[in-house]
C-alpha positions as CSV (number, residue, x, y, z in Angstrom):
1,X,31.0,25.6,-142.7
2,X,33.0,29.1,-143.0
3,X,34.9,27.4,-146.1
4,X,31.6,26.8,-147.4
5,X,30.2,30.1,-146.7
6,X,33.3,32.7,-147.3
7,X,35.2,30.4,-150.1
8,X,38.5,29.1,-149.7
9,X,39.8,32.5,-150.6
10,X,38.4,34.9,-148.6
11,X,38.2,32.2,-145.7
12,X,42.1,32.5,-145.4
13,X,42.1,36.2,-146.0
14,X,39.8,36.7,-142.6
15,X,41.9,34.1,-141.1
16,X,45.2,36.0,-141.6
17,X,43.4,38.6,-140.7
18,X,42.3,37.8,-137.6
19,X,45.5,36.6,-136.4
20,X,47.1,39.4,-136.8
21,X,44.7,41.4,-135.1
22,X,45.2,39.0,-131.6
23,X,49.0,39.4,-131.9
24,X,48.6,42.9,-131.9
25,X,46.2,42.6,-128.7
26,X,48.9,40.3,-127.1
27,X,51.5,43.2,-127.9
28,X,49.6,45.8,-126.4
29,X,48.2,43.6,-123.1
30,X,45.2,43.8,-124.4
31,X,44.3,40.2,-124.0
32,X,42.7,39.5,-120.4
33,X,43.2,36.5,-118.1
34,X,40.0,34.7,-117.7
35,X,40.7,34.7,-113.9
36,X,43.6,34.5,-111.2
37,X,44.4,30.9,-112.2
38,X,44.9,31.3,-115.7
39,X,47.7,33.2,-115.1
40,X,48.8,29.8,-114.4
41,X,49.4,29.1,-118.5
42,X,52.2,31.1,-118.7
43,X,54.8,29.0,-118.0
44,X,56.7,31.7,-116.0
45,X,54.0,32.5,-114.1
46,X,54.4,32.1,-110.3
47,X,51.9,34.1,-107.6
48,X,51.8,34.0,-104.2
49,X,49.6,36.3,-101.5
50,X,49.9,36.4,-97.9
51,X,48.5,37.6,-94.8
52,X,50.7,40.4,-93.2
53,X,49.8,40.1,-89.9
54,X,48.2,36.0,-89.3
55,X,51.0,34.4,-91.9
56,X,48.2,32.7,-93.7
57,X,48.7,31.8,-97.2
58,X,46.0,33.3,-99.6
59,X,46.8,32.0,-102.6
60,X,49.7,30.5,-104.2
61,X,50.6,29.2,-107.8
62,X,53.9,27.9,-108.4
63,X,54.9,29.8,-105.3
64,X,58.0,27.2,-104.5
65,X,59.1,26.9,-108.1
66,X,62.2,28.0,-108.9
67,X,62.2,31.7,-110.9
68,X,64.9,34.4,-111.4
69,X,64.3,37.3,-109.5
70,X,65.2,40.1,-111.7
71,X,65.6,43.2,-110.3
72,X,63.5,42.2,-107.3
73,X,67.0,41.1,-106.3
74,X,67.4,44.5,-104.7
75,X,65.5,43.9,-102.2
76,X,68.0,42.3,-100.3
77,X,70.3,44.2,-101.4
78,X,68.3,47.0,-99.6
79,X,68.1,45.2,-96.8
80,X,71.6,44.7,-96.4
81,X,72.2,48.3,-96.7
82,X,69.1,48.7,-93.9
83,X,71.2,46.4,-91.7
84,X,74.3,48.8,-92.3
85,X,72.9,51.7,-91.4
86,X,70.9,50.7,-88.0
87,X,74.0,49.2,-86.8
88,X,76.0,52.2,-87.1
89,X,78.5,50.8,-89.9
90,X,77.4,53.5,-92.5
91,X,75.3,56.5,-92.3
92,X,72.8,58.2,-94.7
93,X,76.0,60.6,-95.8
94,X,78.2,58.3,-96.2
95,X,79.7,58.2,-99.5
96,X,80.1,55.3,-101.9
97,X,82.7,55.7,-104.5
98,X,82.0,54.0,-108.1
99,X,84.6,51.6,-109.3
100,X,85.3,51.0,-112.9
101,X,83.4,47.7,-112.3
102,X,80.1,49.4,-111.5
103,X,80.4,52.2,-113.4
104,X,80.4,49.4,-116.6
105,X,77.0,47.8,-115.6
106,X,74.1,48.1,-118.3
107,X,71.5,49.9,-117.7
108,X,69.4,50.3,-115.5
109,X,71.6,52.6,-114.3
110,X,72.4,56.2,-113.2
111,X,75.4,56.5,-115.1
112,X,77.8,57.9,-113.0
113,X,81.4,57.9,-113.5
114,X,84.3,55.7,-112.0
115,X,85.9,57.6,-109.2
116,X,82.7,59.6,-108.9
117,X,80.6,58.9,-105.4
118,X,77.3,58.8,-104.0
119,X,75.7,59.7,-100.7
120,X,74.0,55.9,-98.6
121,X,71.0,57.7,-98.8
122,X,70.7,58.6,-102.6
123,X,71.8,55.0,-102.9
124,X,68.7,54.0,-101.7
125,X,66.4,56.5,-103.6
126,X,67.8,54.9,-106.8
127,X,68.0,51.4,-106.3
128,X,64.0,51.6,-105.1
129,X,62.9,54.2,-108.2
130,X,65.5,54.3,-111.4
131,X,66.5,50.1,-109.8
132,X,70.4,51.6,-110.8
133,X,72.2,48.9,-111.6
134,X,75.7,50.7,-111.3
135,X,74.8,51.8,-107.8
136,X,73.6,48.2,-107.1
137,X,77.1,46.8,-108.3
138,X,79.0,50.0,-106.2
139,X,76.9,49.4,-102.7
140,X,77.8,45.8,-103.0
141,X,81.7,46.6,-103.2
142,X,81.3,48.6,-100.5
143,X,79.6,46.8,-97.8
144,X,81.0,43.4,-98.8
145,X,84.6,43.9,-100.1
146,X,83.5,42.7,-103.8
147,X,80.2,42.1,-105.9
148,X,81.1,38.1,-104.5
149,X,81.8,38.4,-101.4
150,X,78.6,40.8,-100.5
151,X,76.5,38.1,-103.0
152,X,77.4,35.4,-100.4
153,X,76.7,37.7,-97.5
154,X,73.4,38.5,-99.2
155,X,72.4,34.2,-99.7
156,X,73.6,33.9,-95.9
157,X,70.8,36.5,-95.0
158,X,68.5,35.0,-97.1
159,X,68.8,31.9,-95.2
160,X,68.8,33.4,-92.2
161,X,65.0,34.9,-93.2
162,X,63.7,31.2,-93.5
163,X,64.1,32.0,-97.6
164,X,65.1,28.3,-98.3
165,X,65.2,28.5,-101.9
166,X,67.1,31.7,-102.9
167,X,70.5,32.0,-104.1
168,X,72.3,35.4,-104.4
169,X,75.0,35.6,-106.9
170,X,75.0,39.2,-107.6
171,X,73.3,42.5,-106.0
172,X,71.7,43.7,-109.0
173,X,69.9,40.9,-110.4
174,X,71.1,41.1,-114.2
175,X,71.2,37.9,-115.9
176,X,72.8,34.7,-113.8
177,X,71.8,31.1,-114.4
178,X,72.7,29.7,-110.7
179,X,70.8,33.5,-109.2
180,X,67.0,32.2,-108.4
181,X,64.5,32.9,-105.9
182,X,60.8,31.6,-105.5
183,X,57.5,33.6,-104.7
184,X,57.1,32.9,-101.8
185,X,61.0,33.7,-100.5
186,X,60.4,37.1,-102.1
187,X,56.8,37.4,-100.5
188,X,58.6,36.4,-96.7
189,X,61.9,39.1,-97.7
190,X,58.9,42.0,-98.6
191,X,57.5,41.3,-94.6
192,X,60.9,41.4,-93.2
193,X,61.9,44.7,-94.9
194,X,58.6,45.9,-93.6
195,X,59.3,44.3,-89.8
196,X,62.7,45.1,-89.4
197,X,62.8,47.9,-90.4
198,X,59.8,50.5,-90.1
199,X,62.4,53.8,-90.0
200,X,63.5,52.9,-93.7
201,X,61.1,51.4,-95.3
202,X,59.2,54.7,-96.5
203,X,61.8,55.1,-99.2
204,X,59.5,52.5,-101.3
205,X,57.0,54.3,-101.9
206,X,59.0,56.9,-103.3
207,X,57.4,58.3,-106.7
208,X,60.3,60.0,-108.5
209,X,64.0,60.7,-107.2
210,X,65.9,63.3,-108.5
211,X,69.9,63.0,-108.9
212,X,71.8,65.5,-110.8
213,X,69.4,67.3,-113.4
214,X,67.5,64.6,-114.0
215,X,64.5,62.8,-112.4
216,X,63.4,59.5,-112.1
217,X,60.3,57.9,-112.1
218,X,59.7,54.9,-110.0
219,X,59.1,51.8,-112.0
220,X,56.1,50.5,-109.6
221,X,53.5,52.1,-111.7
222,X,50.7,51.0,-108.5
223,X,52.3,53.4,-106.3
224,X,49.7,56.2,-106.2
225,X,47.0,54.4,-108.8
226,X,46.1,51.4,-106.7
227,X,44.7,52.4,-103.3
228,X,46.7,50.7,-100.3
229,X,49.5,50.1,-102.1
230,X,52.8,51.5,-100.3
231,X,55.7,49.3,-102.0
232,X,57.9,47.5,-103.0
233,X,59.7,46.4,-105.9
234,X,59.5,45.6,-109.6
235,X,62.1,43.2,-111.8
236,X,62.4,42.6,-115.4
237,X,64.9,40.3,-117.3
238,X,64.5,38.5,-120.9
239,X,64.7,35.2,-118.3
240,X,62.1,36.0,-115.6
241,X,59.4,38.0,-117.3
242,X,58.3,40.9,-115.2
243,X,58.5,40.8,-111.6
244,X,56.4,42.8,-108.8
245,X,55.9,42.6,-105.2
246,X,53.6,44.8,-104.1
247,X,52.7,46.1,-100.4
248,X,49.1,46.8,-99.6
249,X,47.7,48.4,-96.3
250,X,44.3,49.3,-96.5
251,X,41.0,49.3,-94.0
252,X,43.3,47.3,-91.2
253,X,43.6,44.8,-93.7
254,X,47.6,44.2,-94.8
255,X,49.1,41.5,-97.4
256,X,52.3,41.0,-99.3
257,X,51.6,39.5,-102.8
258,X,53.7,38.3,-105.6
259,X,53.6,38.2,-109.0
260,X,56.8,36.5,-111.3
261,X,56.8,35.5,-114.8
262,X,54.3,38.7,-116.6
263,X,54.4,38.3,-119.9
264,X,54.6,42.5,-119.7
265,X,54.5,44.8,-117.3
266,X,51.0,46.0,-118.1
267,X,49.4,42.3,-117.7
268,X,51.6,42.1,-114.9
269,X,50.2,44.7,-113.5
270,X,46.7,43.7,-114.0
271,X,47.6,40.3,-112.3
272,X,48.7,42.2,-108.9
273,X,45.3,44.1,-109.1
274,X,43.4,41.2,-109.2
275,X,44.9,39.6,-106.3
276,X,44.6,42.8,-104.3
277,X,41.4,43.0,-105.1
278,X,40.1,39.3,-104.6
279,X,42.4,38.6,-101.4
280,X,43.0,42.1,-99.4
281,X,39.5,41.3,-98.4
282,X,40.1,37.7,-97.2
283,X,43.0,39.2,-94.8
284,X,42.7,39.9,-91.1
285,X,42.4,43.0,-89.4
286,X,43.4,40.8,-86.2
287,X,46.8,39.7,-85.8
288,X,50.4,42.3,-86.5
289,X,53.0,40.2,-84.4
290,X,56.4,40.0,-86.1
291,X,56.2,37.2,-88.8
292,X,59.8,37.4,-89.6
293,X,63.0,37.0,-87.0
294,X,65.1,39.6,-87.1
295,X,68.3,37.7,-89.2
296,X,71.7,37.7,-87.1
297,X,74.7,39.4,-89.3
298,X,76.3,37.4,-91.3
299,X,79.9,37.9,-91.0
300,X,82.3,39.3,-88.7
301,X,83.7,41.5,-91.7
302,X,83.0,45.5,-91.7
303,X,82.4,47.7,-95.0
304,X,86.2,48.4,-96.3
305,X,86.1,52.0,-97.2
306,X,88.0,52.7,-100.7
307,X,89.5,56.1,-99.1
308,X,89.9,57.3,-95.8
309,X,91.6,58.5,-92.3
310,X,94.4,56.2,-91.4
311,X,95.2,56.0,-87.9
312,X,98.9,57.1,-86.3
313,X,100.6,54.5,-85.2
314,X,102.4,54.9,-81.7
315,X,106.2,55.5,-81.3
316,X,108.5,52.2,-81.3
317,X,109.2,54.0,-77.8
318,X,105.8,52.9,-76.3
319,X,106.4,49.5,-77.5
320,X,108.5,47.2,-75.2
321,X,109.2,43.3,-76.4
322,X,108.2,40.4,-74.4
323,X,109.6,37.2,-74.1
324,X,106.0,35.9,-73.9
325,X,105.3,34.0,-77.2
326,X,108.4,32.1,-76.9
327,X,106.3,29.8,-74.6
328,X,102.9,29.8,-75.7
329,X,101.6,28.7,-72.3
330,X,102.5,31.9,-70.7
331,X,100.9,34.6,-73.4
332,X,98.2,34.7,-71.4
333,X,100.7,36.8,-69.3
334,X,101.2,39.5,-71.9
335,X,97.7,40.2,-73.1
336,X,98.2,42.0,-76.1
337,X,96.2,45.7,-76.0
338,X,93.0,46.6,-77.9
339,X,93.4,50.4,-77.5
340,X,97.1,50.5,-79.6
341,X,98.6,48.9,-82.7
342,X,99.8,45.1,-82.1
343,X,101.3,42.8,-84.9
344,X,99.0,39.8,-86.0
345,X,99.9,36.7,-83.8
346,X,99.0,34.0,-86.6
347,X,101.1,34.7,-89.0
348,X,104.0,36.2,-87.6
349,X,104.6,33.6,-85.1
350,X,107.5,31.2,-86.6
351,X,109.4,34.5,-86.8
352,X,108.8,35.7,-83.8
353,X,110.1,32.1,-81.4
354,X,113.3,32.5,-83.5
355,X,113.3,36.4,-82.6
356,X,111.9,35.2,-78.6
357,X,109.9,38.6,-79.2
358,X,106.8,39.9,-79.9
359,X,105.0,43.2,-79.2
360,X,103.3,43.9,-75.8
361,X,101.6,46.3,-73.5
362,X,103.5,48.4,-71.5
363,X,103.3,52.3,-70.7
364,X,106.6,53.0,-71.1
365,X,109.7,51.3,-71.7
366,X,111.9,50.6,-68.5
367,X,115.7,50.2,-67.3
368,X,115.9,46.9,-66.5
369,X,116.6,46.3,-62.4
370,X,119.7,44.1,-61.5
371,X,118.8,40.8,-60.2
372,X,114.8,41.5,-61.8
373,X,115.0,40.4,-64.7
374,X,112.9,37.0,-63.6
375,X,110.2,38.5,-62.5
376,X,110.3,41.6,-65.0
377,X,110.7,39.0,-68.0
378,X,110.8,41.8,-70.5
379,X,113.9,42.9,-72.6
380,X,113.6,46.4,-73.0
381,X,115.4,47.3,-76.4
382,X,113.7,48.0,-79.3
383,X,115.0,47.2,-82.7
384,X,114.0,47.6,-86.3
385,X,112.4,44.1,-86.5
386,X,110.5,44.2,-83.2
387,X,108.9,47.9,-84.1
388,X,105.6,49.2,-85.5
389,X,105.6,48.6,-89.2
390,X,106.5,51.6,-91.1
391,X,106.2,52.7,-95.4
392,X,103.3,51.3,-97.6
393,X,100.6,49.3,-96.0
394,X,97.6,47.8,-97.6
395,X,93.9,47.5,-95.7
396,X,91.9,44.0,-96.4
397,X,88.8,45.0,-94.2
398,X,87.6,45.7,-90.1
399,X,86.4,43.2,-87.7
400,X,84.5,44.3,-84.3
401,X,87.3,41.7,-82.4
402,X,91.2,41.7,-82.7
403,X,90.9,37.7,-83.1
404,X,88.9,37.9,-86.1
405,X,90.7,40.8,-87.6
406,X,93.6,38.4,-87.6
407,X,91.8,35.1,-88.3
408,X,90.7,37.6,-91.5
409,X,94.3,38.2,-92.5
410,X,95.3,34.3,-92.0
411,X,92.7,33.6,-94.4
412,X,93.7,36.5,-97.2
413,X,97.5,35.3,-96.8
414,X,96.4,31.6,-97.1
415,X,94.2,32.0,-100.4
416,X,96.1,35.0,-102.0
417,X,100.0,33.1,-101.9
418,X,102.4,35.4,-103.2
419,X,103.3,38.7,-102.6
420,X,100.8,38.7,-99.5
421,X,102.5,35.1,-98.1
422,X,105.4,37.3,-97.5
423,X,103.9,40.5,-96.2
424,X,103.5,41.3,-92.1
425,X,100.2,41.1,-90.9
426,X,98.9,43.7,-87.6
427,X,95.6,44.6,-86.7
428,X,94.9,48.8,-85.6
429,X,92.3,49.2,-83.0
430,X,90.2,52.4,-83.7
431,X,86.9,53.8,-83.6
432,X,83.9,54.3,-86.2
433,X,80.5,55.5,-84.6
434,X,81.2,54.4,-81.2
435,X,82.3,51.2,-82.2
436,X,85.4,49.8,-81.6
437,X,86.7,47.9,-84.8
438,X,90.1,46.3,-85.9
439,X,91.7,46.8,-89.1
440,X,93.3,44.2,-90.1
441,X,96.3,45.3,-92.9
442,X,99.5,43.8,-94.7
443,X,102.9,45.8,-94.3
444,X,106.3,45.4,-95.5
445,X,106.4,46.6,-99.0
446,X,108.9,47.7,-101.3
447,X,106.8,50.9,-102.2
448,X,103.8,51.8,-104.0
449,X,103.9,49.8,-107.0
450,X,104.6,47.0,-104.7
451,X,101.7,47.8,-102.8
452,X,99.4,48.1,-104.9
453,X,100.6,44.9,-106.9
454,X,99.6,43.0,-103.8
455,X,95.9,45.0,-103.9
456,X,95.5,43.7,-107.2
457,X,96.4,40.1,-106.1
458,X,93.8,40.5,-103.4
459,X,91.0,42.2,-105.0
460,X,90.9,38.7,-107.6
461,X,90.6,36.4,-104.5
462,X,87.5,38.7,-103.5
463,X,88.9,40.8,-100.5
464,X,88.5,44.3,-100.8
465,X,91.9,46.6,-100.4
466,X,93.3,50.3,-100.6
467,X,96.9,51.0,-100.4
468,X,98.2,54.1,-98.1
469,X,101.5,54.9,-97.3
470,X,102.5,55.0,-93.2
């Protein structure tokens, strides 16, 4: 009939036309979803919308399909950094030096330079507002050794939250095929960063950080245009679309609601006002017990700083050797001391029958007594081989028990092979925030270079290490 009417000529002049004024609406979000649902045709799309303080579910679309979570990854990298600092293991000074590694990351990012540091706390500000990828990367080396190792700390918490169907493989959330998350994980990881945490969480709503000369904006354009909304984190990749989840308080009324998959950030946007708007209202103002158990920690490992004090070790002349270990069924007998330097029993043991020696308690060294020797069952003399390790010594990590600083250094010498296979491992009792930690370290090297060679070896089988001479 519009053939008929137009010609064929003009016909396919308004029809060109008229496509190419609905791809310029689609570029400029200027299309609108027919209702909540519809986002459903987007293949990316996934929503989800829940009661903060009943649980109940108050909508849900594709909410336990698999998605990538973008940026919104950094929510639990956040929370890991949270975790850190209420447990005493960092503080909001503490500073985080940038490796080469992290200081190579695309942007998003701060762009600071390798050997440069930042303070915990500015950390924070830009992982919620600039979503600094760099910083992402360097808080991850620092509270878990290596970008791997904290990825598998950061999957181990997620299970720990109930979030069945997320998989960590980096802290930043760039592009990873095997890193994916669901709506509904990320809706149950926004409640437990609100739960667990009520001292920290004020840093999402954070409008603009400053670091240096510049300031940032934060990307959460709803902060401060969508009444009620206080948080909490926005995500964009090629792979996942745009990301938000989105905290909302309002007249005793509280949700958590999702949005993955925006075909851009505007519609996205849009989409996260219409669930606020339709479901805020369905929510309870009863309710507000905990919906989220507090997670236990995941490993026994302690952040590795890259620089720092190195304790003294105590004069060889504190140190008197036991015959002890020779019998394993009397070592019991010769506890070995938590408040002074003590050579790790795993791996030095083979060495330490053939010496019949190994390093135990004792206030002072003492003449032996004639005819005492039985009940004394010490040797007092001291040699080279039986002392504190002296020279270059290389740091793996910190465990809150001398057993599991040592099982850490019987795993590092069992994966790494090597240079390490041959090195002495002994743990150092100390102090950090009135907790007492074990460090566990490598010793006998020939020098720096040597040192550091075995650093290297470590650092590819994903333990963290610095090199100090002793």
């Amino acid at each position: 009939m519009y053939t008929a009417f137009l010609g064929d000529s003009c016909f396919a002049k308004f029809k060109s036309l008229l496509q190419d004024v609905l791809k310029l609406m689609a570029a400029f979000g200027l299309l609108l979803v027919v209702s909540t649902g519809g986002a459903a045709a987007n293949s990316k799309y996934a929503g989800f919308v829940i009661d903060a303080k009943t649980g109940k579910t108050l909508y849900a679309s594709s909410a336990d399909s698999h998605r990538y979570p973008a940026s919104l990854t950094k929510m639990m990298t956040l929370y890991m950094v949270f975790e850190a600092l209420d447990s005493g293991k960092i503080s909001k000074k503490t500073h985080i030096r940038i490796s080469k590694n992290a200081a190579s990351e695309p942007p998003s990012k701060l762009g600071i330079r390798a050997g440069k540091s930042i303070s915990v706390e500015q950390a924070i500000y830009a992982l919620v507002t600039k979503s600094a990828n760099d910083v992402s990367t360097a808080v991850a080396e620092h509270l878990g050794g290596s970008e791997s190792g904290f990825a598998k700390k950061m999957t181990a918490k997620a299970r720990a939250l109930g979030m069945k169907r997320t998989t960590f493989h980096n802290a930043h959330g760039l592009p990873n095929a095997k890193q994916k998350t669901t709506a509904r994980d990320m809706a149950r990881l926004g409640l437990a960063l609100r739960e667990h945490f009520p001292k920290h969480y004020h840093y999402f709503s954070t409008r603009s950080f400053k670091y240096g000369k510049a300031r940032y904006g934060n990307h959460n354009r709803l902060l401060g245009s969508v009444k009620g909304v206080d948080g909490i984190k926005t995500g964009y990749t090629r792979a996942s679309g745009f990301n938000l989840v989105s905290s909302v308080r309002k007249d005793g009324r509280s949700i958590v609601a999702v949005v993955m998959g925006g075909k851009t950030g505007a519609s996205r946007n849009r989409q996260m006002q219409k669930l606020i708007t339709k479901y805020l209202p369905k929510a309870s103002r009863n309710g507000g017990a905990k919906l989220v158990a507090n997670a236990p920690a995941t490993s026994t490992k302690i952040a590795l700083p890259k620089k720092g004090p190195v304790p003294k070790f105590r004069n060889p002349s504190e140190v008197r050797v036991a015959l002890a270990y020779a019998k394993p069924q009397k070592a019991s007998s010769f506890p070995i001391p938590l408040d002074r330097p003590v050579v790790g029993k795993d791996a030095l043991v083979d060495r330490l029958k053939k010496q019949r020696a190994v390093v135990a308690p004792a206030p002072r060294p003492t003449k032996p007594v004639a005819g005492d020797t039985k009940r004394a069952g010490v040797d007092t003399v001291v040699t080279a081989s039986t002392g504190l390790p002296t020279g270059w010594v290389v740091q793996i990590g910190a465990a809150p028990t001398r057993e599991s600083a040592e099982q850490l250094l019987a795993e590092a010498s069992a994966r790494t092979g090597g240079i390490i296979s041959k090195a002495q491992p002994f743990t150092v009792p100390t102090q950090r925030d009135g907790e007492k930690l074990h460090r566990a370290r490598f010793a006998g090297f020939d020098g720096k270079s040597h040192a550091w060679k075995a650093c290297k070896a470590l650092k590819k089988k994903g333990y963290g290490c610095w090199a100090t001479q002793q």
